[in-house]
MMTF fields as JSON, N, C-alpha, C and O atoms, coordinates in Angstrom:
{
  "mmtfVersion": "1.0.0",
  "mmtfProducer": "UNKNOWN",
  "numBonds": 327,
  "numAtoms": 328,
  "numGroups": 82,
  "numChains": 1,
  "numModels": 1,
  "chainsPerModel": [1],
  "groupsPerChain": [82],
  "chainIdList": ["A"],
  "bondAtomList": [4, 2, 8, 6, 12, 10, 16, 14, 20, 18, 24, 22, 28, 26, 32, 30, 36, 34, 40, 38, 44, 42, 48, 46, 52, 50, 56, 54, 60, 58, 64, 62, 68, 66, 72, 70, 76, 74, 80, 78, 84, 82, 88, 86, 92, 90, 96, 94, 100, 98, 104, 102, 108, 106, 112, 110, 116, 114, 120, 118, 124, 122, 128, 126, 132, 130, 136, 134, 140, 138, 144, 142, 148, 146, 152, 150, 156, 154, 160, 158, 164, 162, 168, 166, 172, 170, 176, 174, 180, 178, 184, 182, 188, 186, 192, 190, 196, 194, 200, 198, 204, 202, 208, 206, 212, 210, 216, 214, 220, 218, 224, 222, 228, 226, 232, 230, 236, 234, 240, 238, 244, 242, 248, 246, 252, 250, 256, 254, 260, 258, 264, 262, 268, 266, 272, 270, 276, 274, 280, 278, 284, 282, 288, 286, 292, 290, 296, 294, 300, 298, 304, 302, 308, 306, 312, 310, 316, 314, 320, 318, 324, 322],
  "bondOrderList": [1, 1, 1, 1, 1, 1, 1, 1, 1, 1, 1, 1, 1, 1, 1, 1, 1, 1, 1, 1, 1, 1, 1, 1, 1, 1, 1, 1, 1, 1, 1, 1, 1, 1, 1, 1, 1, 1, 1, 1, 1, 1, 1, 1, 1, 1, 1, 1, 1, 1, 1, 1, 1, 1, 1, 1, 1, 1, 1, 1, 1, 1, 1, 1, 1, 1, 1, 1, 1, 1, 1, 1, 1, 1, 1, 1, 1, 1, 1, 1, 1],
  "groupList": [{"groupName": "UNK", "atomNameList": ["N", "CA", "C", "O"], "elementList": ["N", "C", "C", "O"], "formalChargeList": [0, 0, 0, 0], "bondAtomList": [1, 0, 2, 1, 3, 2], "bondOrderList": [1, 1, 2], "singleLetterCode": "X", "chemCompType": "L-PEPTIDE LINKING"}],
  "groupTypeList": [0, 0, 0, 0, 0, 0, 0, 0, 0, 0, 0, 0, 0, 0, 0, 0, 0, 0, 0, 0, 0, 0, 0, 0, 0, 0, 0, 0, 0, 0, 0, 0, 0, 0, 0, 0, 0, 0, 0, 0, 0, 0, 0, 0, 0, 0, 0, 0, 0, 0, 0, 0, 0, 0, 0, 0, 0, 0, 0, 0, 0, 0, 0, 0, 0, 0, 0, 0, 0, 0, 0, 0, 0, 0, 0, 0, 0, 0, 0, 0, 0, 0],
  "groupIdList": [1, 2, 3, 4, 5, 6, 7, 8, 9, 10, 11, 12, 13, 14, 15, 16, 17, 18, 19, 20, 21, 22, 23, 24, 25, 26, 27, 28, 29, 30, 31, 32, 33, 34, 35, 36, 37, 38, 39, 40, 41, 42, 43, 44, 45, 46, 47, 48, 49, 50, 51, 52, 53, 54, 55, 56, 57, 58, 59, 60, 61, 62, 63, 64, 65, 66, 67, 68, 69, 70, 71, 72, 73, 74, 75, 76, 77, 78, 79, 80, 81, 82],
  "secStructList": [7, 3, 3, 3, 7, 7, 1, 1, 7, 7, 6, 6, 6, 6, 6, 1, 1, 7, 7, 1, 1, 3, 3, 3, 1, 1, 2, 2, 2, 2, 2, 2, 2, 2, 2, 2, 2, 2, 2, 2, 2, 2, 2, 1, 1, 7, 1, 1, 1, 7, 7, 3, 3, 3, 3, 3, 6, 6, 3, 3, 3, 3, 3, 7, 7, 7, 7, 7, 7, 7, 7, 7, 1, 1, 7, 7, 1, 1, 1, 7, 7, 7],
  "xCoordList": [22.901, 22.055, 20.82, 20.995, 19.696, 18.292, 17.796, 18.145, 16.725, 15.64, 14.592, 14.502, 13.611, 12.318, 11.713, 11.613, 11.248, 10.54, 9.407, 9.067, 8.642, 7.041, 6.866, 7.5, 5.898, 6.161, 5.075, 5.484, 3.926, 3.598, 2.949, 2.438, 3.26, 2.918, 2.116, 2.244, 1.134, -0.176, 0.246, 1.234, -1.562, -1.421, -1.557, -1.153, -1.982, -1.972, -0.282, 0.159, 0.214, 1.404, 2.544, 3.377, 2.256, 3.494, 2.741, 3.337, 1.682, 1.4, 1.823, 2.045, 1.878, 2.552, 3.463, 3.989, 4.089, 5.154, 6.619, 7.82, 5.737, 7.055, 7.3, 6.605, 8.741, 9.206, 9.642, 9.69, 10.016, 10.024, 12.048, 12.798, 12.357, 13.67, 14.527, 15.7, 13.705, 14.368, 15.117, 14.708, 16.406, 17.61, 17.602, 17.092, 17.826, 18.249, 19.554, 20.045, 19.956, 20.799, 21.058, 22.171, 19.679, 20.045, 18.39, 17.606, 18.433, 16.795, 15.678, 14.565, 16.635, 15.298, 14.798, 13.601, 15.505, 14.678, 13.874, 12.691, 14.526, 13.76, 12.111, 10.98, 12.424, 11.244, 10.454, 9.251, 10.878, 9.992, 9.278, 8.201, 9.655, 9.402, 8.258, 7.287, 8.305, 7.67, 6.423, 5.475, 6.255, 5.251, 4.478, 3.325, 5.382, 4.607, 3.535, 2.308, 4.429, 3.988, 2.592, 1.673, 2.636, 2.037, 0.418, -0.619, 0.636, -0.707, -1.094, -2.259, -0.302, -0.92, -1.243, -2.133, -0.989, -1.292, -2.322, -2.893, -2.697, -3.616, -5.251, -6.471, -4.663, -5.877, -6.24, -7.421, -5.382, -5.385, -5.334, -5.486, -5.204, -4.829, -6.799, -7.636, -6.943, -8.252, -8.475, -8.889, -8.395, -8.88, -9.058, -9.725, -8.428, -8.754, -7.769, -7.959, -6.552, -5.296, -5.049, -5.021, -4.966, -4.374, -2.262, -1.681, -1.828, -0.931, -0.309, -0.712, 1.058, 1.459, 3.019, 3.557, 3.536, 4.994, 5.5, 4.869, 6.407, 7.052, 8.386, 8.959, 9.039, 10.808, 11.445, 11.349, 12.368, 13.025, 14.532, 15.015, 15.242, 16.549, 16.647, 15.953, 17.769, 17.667, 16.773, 16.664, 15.932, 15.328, 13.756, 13.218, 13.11, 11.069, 10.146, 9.923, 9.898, 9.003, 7.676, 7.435, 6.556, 5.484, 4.958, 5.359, 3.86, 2.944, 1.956, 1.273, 1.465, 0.202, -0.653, -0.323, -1.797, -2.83, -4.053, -3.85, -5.049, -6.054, -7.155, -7.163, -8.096, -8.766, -10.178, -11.022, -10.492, -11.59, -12.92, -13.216, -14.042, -15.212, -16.161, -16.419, -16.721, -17.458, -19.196, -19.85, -19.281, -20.047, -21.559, -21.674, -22.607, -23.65, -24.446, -25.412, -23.944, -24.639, -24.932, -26.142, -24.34, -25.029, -25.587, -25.025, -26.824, -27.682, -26.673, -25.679, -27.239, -26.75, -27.427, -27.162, -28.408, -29.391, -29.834, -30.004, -30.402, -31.48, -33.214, -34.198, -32.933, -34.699, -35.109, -36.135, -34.716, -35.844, -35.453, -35.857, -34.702, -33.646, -34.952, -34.86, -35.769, -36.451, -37.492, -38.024],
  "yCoordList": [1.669, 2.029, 1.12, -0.095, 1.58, 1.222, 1.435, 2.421, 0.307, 0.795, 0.632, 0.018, 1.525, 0.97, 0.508, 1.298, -0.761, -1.177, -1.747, -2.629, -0.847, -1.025, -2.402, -2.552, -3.146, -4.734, -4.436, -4.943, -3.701, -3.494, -1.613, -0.821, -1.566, 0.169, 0.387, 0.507, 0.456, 0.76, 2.039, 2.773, 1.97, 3.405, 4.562, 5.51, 4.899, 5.679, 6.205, 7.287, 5.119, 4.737, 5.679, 6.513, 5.207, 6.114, 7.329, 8.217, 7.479, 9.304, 10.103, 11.313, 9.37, 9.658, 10.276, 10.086, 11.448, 11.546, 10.393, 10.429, 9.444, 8.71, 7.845, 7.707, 7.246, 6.366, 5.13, 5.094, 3.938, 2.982, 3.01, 3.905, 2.05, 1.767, 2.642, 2.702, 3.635, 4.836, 4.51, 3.553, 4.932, 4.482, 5.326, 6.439, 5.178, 6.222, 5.717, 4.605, 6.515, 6.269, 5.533, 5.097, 5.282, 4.551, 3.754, 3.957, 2.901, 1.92, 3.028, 3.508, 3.073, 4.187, 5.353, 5.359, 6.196, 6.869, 6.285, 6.582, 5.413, 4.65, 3.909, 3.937, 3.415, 3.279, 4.141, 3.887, 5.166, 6.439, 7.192, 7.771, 7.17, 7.167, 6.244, 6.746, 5.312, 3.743, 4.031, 4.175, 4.165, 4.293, 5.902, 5.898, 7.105, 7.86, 7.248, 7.152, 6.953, 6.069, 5.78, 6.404, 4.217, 3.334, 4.47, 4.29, 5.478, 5.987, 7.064, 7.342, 7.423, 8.683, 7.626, 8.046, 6.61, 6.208, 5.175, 4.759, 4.574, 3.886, 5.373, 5.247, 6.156, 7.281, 8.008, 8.342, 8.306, 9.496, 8.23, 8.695, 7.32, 6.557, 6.145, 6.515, 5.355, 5.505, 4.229, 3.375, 3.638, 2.68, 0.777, -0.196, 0.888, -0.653, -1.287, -2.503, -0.788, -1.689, -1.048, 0.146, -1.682, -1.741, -1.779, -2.807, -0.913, -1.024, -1.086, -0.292, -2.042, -1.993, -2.107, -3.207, -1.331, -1.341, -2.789, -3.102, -3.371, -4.439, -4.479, -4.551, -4.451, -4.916, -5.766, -6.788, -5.697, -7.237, -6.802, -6.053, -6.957, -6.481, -5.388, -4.792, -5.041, -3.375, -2.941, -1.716, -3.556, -2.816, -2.943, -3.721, -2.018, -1.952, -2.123, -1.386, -3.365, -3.363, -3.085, -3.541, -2.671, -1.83, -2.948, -3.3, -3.818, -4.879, -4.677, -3.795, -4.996, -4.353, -5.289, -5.938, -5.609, -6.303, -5.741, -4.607, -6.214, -5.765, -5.641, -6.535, -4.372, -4.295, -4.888, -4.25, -5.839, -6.901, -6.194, -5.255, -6.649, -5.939, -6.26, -7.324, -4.811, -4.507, -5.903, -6.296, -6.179, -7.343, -6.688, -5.9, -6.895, -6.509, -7.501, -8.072, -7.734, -8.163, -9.343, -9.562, -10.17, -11.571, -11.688, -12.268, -10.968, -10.991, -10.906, -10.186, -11.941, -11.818, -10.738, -10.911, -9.428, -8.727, -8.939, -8.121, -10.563, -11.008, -10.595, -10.744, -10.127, -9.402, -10.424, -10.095, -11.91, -12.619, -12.681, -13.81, -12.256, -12.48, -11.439, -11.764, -10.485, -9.812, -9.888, -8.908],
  "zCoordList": [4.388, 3.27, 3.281, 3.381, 3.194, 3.419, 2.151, 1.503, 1.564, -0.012, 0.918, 1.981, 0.074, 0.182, -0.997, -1.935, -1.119, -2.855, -2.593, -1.805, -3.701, -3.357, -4.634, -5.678, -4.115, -4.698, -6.378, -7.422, -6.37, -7.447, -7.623, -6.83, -8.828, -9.102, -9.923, -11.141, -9.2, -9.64, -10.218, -10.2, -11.021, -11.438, -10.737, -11.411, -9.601, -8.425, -7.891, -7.506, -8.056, -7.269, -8.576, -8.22, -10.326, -10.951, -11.253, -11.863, -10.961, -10.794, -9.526, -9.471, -8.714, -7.427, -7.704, -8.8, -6.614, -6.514, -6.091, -6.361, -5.311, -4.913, -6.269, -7.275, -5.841, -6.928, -6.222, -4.992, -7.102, -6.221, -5.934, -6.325, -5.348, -4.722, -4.423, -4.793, -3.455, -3.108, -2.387, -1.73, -2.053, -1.327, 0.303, 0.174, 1.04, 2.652, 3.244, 3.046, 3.864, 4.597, 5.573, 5.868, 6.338, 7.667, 7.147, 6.22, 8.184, 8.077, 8.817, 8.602, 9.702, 10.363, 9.418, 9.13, 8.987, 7.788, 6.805, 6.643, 6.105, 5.046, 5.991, 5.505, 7.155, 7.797, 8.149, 8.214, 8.408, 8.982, 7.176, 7.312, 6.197, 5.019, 4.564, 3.998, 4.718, 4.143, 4.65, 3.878, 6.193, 7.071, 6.226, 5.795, 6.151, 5.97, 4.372, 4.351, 3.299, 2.47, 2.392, 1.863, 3.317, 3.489, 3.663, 3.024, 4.597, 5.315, 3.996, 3.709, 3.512, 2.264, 1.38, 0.641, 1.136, -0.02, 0.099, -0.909, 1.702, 2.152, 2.216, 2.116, 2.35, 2.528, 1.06, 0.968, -0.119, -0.74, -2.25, -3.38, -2.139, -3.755, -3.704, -2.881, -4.819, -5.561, -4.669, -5.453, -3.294, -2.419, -3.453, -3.099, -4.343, -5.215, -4.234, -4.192, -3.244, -3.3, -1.508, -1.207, -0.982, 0.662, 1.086, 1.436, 0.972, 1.433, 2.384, 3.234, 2.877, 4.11, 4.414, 4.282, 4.696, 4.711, 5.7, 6.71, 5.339, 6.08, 6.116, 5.029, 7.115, 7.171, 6.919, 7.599, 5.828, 5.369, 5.903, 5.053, 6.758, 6.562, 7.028, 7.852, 6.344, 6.202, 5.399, 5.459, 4.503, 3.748, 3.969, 4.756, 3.114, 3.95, 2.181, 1.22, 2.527, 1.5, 1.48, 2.598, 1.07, 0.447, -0.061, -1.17, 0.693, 0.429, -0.422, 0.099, -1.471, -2.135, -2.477, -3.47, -1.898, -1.994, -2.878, -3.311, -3.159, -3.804, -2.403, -1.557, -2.29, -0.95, -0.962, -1.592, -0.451, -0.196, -0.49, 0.249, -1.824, -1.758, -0.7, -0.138, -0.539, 0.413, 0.285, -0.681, 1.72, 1.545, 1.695, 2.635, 0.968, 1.536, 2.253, 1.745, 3.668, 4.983, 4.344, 4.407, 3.769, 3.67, 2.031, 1.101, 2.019, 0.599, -0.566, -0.661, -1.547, -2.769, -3.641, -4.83, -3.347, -4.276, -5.031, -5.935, -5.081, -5.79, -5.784, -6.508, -4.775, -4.157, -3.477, -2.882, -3.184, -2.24, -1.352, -1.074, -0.187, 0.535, 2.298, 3.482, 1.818, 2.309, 2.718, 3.241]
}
């Protein structure tokens, strides 16, 4: 018996269909799950949060970071920088 538990649930995440500490049968499903996861919800959620499935055990936890703002090339957009 395999979980997968996603570490925080955003709001993206309980409108989702998935839920968290879903149970499988074997690791390999629950991994083959996690992964699909990880990529719908890295592509299709509102981009604030980067997810990444990881293996603890038998079980696959769902890393959730906040996703790094975008840098503009150096400049602070003060205007003197030009």
């Amino acid at each position: 018996m395999s979980k997968i538990n996603v570490e925080l649930e955003c709001g993206c995440f309980r409108k989702s269909v998935y839920e968290n500490e879903m149970e499988f049968a074997s690791k390999d499903e629950a991994l083959q799950q996690a992964l699909l996861m990880e990529n719908h919800m890295n592509q299709k959620f509102c981009q604030k949060h980067t997810f990444t499935a990881i293996e603890k055990g038998d079980d696959i936890y769902i890393a959730v970071e906040m996703r790094p703002k975008e840098s503009s090339g150096g400049c602070c957009g003060g205007g003197h920088c030009s």
